[in-house]
C-alpha positions as CSV (number, residue, x, y, z in Angstrom):
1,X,0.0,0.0,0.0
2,X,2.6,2.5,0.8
3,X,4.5,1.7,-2.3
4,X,1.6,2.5,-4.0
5,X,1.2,5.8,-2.4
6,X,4.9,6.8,-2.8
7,X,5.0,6.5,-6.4
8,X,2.1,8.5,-6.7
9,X,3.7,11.2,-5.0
10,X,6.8,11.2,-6.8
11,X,5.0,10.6,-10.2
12,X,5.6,14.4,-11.5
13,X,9.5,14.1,-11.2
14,X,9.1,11.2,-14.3
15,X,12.6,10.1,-15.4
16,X,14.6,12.5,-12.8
17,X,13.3,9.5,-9.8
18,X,14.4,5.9,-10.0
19,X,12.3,4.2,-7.3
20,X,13.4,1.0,-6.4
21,X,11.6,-1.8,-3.9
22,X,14.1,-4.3,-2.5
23,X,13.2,-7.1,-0.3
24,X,15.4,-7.7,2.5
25,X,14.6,-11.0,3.1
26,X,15.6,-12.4,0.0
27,X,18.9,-9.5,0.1
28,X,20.2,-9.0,4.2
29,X,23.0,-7.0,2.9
30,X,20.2,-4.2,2.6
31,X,19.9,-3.9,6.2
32,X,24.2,-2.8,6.2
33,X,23.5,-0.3,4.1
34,X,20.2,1.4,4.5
35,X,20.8,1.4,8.4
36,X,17.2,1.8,10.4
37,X,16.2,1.7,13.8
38,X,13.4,-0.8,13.1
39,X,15.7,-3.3,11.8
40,X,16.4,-5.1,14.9
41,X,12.2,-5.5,15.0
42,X,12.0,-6.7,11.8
43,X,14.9,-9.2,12.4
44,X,13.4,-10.0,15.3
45,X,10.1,-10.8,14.2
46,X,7.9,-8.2,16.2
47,X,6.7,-6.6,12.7
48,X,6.8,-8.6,9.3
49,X,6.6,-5.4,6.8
50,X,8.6,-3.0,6.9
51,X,9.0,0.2,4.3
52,X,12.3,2.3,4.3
53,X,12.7,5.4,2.1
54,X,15.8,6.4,1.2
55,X,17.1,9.3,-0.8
56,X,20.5,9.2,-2.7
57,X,21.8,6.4,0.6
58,X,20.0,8.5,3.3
59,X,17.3,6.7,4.9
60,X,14.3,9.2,5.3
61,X,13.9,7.2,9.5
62,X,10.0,7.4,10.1
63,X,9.1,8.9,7.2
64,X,7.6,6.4,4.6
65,X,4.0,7.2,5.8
66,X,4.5,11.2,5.1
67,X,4.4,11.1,1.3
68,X,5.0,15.0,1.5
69,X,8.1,14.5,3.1
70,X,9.8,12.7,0.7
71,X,8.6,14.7,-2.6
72,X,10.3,17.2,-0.2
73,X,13.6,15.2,0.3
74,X,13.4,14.5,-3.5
75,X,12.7,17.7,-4.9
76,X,15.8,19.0,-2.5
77,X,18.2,15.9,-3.6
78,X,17.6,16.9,-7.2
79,X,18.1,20.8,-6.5
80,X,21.4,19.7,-4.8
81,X,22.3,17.5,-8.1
82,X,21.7,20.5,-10.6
């Protein structure tokens, strides 16, 4: 569900945004380098879905469920990159 709602929010940067969804449990070595403070509850089995955002390598901690917050982080990332 969030997946769905992030892509709709980033939908007007078209080609500028690669979104990708990656799921840790079939690559770990996700969880060394998006770093999270939920991990150690998803690893431990307290929650079984988990959604990370991250922006250029910075996760975006606790803010998957803002959709306005990352357009924000997004449009900022690519105003850095120009």
């Amino acid at each position: 569900m969030w997946l769905v709602k992030i892509r709709k929010a980033l939908a007007a940067f078209g080609d500028d945004v690669v979104l990708e969804e990656i799921d840790v449990t079939e690559h770990p070595e996700v969880l060394e380098k998006y770093e999270s403070r939920a991990w150690q509850e998803f690893g431990d089995g307290y929650i079984n879905y988990l959604t990370v955002v991250a922006v250029n390598g910075k996760v975006l901690e606790d803010w998957y469920w803002d959709t306005g917050k990352i357009a924000e982080a997004v449009r900022r990332e690519l105003e850095r990159q120009r």
